[in-house]
GUTI-53153 format. One record per residue (C-alpha): residue number from 1; x, y, z. Coordinates in steps of 0.05 Angstrom, whole numbers, plus 5000, padded with zeros to 4 digits. Layout:
<recs>
<i=NUM, east=X, north=Y, up=Z> $
...
</recs>
This chain:
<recs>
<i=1, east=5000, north=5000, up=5000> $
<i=2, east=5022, north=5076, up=4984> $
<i=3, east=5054, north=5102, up=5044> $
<i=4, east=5006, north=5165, up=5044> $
<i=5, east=4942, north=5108, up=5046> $
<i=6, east=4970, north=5068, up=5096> $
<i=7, east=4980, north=5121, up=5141> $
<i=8, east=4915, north=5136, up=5128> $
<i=9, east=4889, north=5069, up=5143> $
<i=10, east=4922, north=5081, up=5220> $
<i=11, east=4886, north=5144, up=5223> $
<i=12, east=4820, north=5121, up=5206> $
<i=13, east=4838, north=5074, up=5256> $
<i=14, east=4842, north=5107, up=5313> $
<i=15, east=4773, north=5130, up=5306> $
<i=16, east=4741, north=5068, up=5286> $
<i=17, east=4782, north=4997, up=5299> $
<i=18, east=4833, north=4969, up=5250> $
<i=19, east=4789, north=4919, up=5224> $
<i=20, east=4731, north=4977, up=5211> $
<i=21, east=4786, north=5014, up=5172> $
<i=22, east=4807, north=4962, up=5130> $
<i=23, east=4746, north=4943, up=5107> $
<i=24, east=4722, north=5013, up=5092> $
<i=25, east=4790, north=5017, up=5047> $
<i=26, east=4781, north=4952, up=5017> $
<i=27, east=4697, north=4970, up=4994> $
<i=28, east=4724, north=5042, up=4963> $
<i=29, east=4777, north=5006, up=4930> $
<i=30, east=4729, north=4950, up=4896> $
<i=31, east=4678, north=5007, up=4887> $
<i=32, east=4740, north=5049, up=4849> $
<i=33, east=4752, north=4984, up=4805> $
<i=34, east=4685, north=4963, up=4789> $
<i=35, east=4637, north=5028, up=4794> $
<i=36, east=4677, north=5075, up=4765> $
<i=37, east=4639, north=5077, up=4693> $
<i=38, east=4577, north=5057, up=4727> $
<i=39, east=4525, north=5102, up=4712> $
<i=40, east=4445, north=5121, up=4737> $
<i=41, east=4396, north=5066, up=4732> $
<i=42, east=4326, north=5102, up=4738> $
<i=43, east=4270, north=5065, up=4778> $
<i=44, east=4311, north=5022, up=4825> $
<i=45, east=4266, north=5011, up=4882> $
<i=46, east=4294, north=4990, up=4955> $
<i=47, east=4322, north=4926, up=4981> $
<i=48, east=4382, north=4884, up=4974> $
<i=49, east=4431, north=4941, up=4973> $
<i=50, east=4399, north=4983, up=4919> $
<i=51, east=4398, north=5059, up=4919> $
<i=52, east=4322, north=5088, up=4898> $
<i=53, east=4331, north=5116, up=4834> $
<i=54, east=4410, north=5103, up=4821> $
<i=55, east=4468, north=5059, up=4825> $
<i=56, east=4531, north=5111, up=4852> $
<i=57, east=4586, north=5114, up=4805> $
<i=58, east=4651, north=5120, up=4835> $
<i=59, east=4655, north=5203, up=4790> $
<i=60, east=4589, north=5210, up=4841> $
<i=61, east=4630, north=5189, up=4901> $
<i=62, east=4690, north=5231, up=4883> $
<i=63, east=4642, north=5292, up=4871> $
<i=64, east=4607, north=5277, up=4942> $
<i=65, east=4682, north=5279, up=4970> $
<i=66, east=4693, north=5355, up=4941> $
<i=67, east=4641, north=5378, up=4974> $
<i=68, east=4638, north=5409, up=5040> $
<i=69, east=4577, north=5367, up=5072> $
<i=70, east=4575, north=5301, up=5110> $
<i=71, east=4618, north=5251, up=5070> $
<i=72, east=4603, north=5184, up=5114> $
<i=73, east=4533, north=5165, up=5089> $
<i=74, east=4544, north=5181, up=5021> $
<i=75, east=4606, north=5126, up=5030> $
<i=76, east=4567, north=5080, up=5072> $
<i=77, east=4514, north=5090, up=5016> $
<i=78, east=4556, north=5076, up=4963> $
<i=79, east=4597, north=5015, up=4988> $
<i=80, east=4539, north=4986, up=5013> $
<i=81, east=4503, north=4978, up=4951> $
<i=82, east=4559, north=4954, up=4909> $
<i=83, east=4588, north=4910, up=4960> $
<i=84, east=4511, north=4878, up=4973> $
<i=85, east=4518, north=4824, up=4915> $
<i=86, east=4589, north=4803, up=4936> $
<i=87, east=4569, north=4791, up=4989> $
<i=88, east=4507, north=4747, up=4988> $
<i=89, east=4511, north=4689, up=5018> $
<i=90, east=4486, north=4620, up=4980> $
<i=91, east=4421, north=4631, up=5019> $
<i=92, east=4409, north=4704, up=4990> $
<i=93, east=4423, north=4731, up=5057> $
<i=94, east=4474, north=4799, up=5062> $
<i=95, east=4509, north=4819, up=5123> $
<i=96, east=4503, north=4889, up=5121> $
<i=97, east=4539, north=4891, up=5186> $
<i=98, east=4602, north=4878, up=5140> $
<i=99, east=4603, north=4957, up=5123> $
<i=100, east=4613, north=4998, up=5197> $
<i=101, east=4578, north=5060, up=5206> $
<i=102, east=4616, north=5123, up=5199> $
<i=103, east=4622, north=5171, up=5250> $
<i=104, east=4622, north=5252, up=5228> $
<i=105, east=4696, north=5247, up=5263> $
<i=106, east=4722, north=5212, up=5206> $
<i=107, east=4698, north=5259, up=5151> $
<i=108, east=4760, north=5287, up=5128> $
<i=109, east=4805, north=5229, up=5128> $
<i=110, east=4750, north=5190, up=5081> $
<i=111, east=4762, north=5252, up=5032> $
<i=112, east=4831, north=5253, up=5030> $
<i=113, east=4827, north=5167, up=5029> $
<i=114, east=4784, north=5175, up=4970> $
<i=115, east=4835, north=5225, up=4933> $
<i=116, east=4892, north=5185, up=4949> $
<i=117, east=4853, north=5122, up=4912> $
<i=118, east=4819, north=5162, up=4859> $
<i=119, east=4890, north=5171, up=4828> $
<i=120, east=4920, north=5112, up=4840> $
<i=121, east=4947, north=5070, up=4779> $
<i=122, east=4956, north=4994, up=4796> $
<i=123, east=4880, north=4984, up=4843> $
<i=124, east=4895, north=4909, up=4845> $
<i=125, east=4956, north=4919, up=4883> $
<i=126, east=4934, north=4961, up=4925> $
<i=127, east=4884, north=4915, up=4942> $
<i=128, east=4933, north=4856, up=4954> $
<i=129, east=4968, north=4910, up=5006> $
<i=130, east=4908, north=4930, up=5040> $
<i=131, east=4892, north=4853, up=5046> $
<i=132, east=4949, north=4850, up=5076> $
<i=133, east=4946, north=4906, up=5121> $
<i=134, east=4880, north=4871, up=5146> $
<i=135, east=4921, north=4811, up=5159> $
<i=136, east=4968, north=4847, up=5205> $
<i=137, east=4919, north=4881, up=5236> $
<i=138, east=4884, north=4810, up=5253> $
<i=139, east=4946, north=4784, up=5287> $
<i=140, east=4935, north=4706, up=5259> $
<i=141, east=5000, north=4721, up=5216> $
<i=142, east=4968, north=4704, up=5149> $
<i=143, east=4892, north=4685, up=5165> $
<i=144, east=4873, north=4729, up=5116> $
<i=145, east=4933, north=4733, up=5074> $
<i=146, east=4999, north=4695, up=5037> $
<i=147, east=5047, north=4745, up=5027> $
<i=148, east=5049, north=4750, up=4944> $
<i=149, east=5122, north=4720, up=4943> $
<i=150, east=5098, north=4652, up=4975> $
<i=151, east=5036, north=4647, up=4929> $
<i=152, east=5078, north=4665, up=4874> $
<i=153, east=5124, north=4594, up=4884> $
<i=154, east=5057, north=4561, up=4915> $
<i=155, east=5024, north=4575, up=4847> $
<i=156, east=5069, north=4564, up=4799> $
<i=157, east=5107, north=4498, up=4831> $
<i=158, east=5043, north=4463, up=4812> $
<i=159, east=5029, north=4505, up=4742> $
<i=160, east=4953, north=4496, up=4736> $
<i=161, east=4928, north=4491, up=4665> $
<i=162, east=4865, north=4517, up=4630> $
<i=163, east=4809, north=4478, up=4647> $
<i=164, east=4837, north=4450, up=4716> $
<i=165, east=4805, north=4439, up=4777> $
<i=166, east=4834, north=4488, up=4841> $
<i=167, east=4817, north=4482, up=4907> $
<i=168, east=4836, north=4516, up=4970> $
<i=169, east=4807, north=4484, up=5032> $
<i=170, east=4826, north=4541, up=5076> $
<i=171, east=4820, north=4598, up=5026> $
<i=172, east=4837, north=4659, up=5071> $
<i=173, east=4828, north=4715, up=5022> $
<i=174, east=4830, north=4676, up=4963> $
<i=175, east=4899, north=4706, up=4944> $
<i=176, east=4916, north=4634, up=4917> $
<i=177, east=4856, north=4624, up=4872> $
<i=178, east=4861, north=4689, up=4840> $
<i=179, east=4945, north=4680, up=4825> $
<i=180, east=4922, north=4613, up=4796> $
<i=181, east=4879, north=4652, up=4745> $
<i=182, east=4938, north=4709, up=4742> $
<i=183, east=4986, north=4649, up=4718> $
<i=184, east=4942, north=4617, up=4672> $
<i=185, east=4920, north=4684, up=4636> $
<i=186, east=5002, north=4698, up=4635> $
<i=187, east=5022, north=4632, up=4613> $
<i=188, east=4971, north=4628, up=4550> $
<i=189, east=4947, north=4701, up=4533> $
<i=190, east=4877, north=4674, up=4541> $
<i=191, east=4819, north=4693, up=4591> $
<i=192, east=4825, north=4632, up=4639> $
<i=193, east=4778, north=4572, up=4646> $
<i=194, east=4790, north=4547, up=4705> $
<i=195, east=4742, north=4521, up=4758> $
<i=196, east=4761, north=4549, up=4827> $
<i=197, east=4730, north=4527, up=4895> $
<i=198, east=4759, north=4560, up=4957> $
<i=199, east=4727, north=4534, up=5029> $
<i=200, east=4741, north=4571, up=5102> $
<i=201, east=4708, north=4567, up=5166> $
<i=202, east=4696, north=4636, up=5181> $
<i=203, east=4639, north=4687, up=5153> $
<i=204, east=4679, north=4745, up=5150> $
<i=205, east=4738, north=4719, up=5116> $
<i=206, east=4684, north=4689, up=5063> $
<i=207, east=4670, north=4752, up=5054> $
<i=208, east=4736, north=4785, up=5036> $
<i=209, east=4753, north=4725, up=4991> $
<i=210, east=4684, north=4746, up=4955> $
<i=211, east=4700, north=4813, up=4957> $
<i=212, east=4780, north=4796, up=4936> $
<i=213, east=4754, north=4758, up=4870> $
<i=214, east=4690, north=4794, up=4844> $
<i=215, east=4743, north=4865, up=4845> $
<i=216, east=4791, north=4825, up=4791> $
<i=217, east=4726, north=4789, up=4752> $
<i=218, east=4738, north=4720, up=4779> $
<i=219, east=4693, north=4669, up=4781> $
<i=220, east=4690, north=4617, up=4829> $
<i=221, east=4656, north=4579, up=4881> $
<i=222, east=4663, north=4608, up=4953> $
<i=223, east=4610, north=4569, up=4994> $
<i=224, east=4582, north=4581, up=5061> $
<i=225, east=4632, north=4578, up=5130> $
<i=226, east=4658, north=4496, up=5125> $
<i=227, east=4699, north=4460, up=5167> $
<i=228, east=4735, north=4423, up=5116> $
<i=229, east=4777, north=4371, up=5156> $
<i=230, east=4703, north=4350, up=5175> $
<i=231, east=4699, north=4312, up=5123> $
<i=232, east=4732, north=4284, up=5058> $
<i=233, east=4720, north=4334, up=5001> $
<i=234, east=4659, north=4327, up=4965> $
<i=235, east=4712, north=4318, up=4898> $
<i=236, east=4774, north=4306, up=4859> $
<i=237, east=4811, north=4361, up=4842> $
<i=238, east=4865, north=4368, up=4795> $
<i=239, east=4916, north=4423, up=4840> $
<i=240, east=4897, north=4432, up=4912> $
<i=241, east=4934, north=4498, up=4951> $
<i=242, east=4933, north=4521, up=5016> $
<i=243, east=4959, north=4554, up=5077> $
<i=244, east=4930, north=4525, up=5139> $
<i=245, east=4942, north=4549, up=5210> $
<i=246, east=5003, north=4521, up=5232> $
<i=247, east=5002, north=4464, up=5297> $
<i=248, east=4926, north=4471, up=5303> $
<i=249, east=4904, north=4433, up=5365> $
<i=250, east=4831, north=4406, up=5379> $
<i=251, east=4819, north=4409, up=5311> $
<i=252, east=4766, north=4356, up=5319> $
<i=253, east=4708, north=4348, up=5378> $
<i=254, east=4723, north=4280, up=5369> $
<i=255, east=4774, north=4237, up=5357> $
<i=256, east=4783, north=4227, up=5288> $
<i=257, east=4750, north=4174, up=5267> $
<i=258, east=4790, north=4107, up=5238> $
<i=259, east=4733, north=4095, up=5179> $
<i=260, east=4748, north=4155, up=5163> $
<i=261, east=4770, north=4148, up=5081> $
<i=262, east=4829, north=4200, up=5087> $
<i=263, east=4866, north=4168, up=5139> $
<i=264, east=4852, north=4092, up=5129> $
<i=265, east=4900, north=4061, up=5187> $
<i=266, east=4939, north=4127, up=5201> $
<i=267, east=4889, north=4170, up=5244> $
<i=268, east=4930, north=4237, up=5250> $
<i=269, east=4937, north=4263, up=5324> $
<i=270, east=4881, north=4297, up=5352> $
<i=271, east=4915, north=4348, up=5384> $
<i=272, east=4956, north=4382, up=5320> $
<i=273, east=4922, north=4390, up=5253> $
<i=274, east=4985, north=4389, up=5207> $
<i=275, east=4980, north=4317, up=5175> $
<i=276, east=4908, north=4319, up=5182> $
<i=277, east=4911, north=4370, up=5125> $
<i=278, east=4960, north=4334, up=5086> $
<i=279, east=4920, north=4275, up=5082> $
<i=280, east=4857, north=4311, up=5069> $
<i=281, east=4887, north=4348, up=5011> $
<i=282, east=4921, north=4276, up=4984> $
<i=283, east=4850, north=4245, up=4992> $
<i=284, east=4820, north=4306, up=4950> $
<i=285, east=4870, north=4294, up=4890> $
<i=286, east=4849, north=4276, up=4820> $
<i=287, east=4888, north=4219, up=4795> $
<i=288, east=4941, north=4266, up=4765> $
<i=289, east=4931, north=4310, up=4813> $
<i=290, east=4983, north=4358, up=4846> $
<i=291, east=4982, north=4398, up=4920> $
<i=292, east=5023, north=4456, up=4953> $
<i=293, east=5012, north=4456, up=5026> $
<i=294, east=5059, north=4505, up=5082> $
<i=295, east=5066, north=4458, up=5138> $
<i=296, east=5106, north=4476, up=5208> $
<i=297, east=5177, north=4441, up=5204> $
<i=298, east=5147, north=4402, up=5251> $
<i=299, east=5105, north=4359, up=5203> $
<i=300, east=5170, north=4340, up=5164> $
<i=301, east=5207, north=4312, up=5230> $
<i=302, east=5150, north=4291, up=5281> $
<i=303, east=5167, north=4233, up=5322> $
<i=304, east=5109, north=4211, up=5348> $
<i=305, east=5093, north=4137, up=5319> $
<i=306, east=5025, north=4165, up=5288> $
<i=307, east=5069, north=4222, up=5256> $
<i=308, east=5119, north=4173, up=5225> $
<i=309, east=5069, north=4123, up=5204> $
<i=310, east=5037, north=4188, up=5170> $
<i=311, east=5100, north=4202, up=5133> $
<i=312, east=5117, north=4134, up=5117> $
<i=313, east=5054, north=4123, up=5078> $
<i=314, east=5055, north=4179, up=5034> $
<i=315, east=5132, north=4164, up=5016> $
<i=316, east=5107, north=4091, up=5002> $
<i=317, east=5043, north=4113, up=4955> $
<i=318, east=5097, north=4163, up=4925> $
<i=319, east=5045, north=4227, up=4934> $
<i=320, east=5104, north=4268, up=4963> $
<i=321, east=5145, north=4297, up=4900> $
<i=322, east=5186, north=4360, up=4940> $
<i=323, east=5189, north=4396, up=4994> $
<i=324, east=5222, north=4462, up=5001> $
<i=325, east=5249, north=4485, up=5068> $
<i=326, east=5240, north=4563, up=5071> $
<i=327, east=5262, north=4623, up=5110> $
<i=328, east=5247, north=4626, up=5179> $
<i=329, east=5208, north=4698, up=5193> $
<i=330, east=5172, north=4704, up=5129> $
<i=331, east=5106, north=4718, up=5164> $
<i=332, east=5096, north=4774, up=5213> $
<i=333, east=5051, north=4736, up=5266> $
<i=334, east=5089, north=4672, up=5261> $
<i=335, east=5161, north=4659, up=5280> $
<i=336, east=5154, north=4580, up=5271> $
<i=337, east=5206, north=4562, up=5209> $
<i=338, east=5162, north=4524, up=5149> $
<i=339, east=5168, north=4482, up=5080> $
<i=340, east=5126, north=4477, up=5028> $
<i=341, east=5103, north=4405, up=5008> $
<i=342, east=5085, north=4390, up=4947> $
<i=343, east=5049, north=4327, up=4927> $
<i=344, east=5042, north=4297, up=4856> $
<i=345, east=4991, north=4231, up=4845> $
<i=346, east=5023, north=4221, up=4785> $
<i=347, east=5112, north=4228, up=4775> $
<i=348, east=5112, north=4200, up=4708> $
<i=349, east=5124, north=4236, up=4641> $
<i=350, east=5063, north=4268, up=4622> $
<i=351, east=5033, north=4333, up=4589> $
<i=352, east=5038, north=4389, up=4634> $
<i=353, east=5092, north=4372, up=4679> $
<i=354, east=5156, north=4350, up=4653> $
<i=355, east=5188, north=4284, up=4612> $
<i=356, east=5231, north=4259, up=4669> $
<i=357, east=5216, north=4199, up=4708> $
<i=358, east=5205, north=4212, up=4775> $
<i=359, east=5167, north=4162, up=4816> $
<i=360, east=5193, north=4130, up=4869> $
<i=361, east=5238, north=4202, up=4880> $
<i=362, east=5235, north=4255, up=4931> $
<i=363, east=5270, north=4327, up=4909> $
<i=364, east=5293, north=4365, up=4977> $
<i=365, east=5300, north=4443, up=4970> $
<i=366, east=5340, north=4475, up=5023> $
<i=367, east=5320, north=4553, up=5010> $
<i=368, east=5330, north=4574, up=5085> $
<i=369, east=5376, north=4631, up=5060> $
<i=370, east=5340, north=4652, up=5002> $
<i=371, east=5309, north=4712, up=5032> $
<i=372, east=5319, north=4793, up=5033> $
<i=373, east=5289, north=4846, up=5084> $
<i=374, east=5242, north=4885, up=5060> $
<i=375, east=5267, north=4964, up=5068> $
<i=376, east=5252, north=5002, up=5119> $
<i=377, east=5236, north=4942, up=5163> $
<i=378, east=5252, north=4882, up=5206> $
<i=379, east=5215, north=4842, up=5166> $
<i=380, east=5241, north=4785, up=5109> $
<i=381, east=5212, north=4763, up=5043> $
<i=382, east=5227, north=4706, up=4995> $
<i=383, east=5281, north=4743, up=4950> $
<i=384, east=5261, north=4743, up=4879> $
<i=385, east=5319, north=4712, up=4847> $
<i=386, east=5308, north=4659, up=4904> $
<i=387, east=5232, north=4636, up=4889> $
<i=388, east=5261, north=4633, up=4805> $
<i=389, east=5315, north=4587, up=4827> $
<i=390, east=5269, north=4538, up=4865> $
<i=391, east=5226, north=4537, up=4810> $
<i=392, east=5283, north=4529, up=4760> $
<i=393, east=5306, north=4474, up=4797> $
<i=394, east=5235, north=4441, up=4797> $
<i=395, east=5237, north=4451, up=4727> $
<i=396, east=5304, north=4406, up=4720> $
<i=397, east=5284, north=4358, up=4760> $
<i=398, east=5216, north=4345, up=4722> $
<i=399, east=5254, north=4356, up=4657> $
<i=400, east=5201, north=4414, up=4644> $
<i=401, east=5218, north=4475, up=4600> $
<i=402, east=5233, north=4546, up=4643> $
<i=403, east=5181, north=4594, up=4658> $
<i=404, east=5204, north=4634, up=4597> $
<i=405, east=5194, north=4569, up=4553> $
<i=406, east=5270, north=4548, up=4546> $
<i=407, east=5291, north=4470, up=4541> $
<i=408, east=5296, north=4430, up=4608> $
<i=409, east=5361, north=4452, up=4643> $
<i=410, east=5393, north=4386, up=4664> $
<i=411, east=5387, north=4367, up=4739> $
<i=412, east=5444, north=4359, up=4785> $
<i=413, east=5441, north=4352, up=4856> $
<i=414, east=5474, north=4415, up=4887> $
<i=415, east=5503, north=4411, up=4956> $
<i=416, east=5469, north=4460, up=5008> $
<i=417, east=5420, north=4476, up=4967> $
<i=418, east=5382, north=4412, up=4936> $
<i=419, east=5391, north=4336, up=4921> $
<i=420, east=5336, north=4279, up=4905> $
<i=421, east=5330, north=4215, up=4928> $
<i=422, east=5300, north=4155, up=4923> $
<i=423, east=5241, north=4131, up=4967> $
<i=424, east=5283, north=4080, up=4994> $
<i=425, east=5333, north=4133, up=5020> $
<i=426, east=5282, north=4169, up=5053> $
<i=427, east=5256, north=4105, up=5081> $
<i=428, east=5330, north=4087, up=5107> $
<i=429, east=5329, north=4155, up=5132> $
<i=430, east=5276, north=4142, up=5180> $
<i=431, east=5223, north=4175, up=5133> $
<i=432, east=5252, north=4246, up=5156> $
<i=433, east=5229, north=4302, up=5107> $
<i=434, east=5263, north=4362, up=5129> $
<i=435, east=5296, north=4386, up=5071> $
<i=436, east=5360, north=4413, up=5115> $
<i=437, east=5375, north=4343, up=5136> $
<i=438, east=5388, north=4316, up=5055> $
<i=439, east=5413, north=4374, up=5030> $
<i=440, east=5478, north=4382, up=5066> $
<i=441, east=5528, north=4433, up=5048> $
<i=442, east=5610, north=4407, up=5041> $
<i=443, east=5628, north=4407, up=5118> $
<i=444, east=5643, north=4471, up=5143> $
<i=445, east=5646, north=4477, up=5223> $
<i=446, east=5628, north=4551, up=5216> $
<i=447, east=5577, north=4558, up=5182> $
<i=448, east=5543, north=4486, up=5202> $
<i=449, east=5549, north=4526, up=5276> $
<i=450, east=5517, north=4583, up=5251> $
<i=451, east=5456, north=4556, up=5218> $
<i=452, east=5449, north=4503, up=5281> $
<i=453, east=5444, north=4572, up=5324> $
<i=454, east=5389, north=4599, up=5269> $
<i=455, east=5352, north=4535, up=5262> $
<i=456, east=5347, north=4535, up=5345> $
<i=457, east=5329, north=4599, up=5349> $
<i=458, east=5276, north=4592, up=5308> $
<i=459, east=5251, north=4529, up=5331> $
<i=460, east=5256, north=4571, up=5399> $
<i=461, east=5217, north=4624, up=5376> $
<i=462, east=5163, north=4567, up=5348> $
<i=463, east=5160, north=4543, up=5420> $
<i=464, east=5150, north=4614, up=5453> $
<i=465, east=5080, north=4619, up=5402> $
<i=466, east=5052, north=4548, up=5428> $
<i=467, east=5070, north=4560, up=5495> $
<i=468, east=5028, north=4634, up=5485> $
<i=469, east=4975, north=4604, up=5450> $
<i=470, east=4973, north=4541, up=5509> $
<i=471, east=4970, north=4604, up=5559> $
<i=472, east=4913, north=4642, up=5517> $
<i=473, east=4867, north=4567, up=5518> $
<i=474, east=4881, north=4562, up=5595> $
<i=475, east=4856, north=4631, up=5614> $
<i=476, east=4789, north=4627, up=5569> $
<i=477, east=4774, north=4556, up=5602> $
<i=478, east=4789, north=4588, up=5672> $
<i=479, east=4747, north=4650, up=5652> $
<i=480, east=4692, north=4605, up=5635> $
<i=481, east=4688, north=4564, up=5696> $
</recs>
């Protein structure tokens, strides 16, 4: 977001909440996209958002803004209305509690907001930043939002094609269904076919995914609130994406049941979520179906029996094709270090993913230094140079042509950064899947000391969040008693 509307955003803030704010910002913004050549529809009677007499244009809005009476119901007014389709629910219900009410106090910052927006050039980004502002502002370190450099590798390591099949489970904003239609549009010059689905368990964050999609034109299927590790999805799907919360515990009233058809004879633990979700996105896979899931580290080496039997089973059914480990710190909320698993259903040569051979093969990624800090802040990224050479190197490995259509590079394994192996290996290796423990560098005492100090501060910090979020569970039971 533009520095002048983010500090905007914190003064609008003050005199409403941050969540008010954001959501204020985000309605002008997908008003500015969508309404801005909308003009007057005579006869318009009351009722589901409609304005007697006229639809606002965003040229009304602005002109409402110059003037020197009340600005808030004019805004309320006009976000309302455009905002009431997006978000009607399945049941042609709309929460008009979604839009806050706007205090007189706020008058002049919603003029100067709607200036600073008016004349912006790229909307859709500053969209994506607002999202993301919201996400801060939440504190859940991505429950609304994947920063754009991790959807960028989610999306393209599994390179959807026209006419596939996308699901997200846990859809957040929806910032992964939408690059998948980005990518597709890129990669053929063609308005995209593709046939998203995105599932969460909360209202409101349904509602910013609908609102998220309808502002680029998007299409797809964003249900009512679901609790999909309920039950098994409803179909196949040919790419499945997602970023669930990390180390979820009590993710089930119940323990999980053993009939269950996603975890035939290895019931995940009841009190962490991680390989719950990985088998629940395997189980939703078409048969050449292909996944990106962020898991905890702690998915990868878990040594509970349940855990390994977990990971032993999809190295023996060959569903895991890589997994990436990435840079700890890359969300704001979270300070537990994560990889990004990707399963395949299908590792032979085919159409769409590369000619090598690959079943019965596991590629490691060790991408824990492949970050940059963002300026002006604390706070680190994927580097750009570092999400193209993890997808290069998927590209090798699957014998795929580059992004910018060039022959398959050949693959070599490349110490510190990534090797493959063979199931067996992995197997012998006591079905381990941390990328950092294959992909060794040449021995080096220094610098094997230093990234042993990293890795345990992070895994530190990782412990510090449970032991916070253990803390937060106790008090509300206590409260409640």
């Amino acid at each position: 977001m533009s520095y002048r509307v983010r500090r905007l955003v914190k003064s609008l803030a003050v005199r409403m909440n941050t969540q008010n704010a954001c959501r204020i910002v985000l309605g002008l913004i997908y008003v500015r996209n969508k309404a801005q050549d909308a003009v007057p529809r005579a006869g318009e009677g009351h009722g589901e958002g409609r304005v007697s007499g006229q639809l606002p244009s965003w040229r009304w809005l602005v002109d409402q803004a110059a003037k020197p009476s009340p600005l808030g119901p004019h805004v309320w007014r006009c976000v309302s209305t455009w905002l009431a389709p997006v978000l009607r629910t399945e049941d042609g219900d709309t929460d008009q509690n979604f839009v806050p009410s706007l205090p007189p106090t706020v008058d002049d910052h919603l003029r100067t907001l709607i200036t600073e927006i008016d004349q912006a050039d790229r909307v859709v980004e500053l969209l994506e930043q607002c999202l993301e502002e919201l996400s801060a502002a939440q504190a859940r370190g991505g429950h609304y939002f994947t920063p754009r450099d991790i959807v960028r590798l989610m999306v393209e390591a599994v390179a959807p094609q026209n006419g596939h099949r996308v699901l997200d489970p846990v859809c957040g904003s929806a910032g992964l269904l939408a690059d998948a239609e980005r990518y597709v549009r890129e990669r053929t010059g063609l308005q995209p076919n593709l046939l998203l689905t995105g599932r969460d368990l909360r209202s409101d964050t349904l509602q910013i995914a609908r609102l998220n999609l309808a502002a680029r034109g998007i299409e797809a299927d964003v249900g009512s609130p679901t609790d999909s590790l309920a039950q098994p999805a409803s179909d196949s799907y040919d790419i499945v994406m997602a970023n669930p919360p990390f180390n979820l515990s009590d993710w089930c009233a119940a323990p999980p049941r053993g009939d269950d058809p996603r975890w035939t004879g290895t019931v995940p633990p009841r009190d962490n979520a991680n390989h719950a979700w990985i088998l629940h996105i395997a189980h939703a896979l078409a048969p050449q179906g292909r996944a990106s899931v962020l898991m905890a580290d702690g998915a990868a080496t878990g040594l509970r029996p349940s855990e390994k039997r977990i990971r032993e089973r999809l190295v023996r059914e060959d569903l895991v094709e890589c997994v990436v480990a990435l840079p700890p710190g890359l969300f704001p909320h979270v300070r537990i270090s994560c990889c990004l698993w990707l399963l395949n259903r299908d590792k032979s040569p085919h159409r769409g993913w590369g000619a090598a051979d690959r079943r019965k093969q596991i590629l490691f990624v060790n991408a824990r230094t492949a970050y940059e800090t963002m300026a002006g802040s604390r706070q680190r990224r994927l580097a750009a140079d570092g999400v193209g050479r993890v997808l290069r190197t998927l590209s090798a490995w699957r014998g795929a042509p580059t992004m910018q259509g060039e022959a398959p590079a050949r693959y070599e394994n490349d110490p510190g950064w990534c090797t493959s192996l063979s199931t067996a290996e992995v197997a012998d290796a006591g079905y381990v899947l941390l990328p950092v423990v294959h992909a060794l560098e040449p021995a080096d005492e220094h610098t094997a000391a230093r990234e042993r100090v990293e890795e345990l501060k992070w895994d530190l910090y990782g412990k510090f969040e449970k032991s916070h979020a253990l803390e937060r569970d106790l008090r509300r039971v206590l409260d409640e008693l």
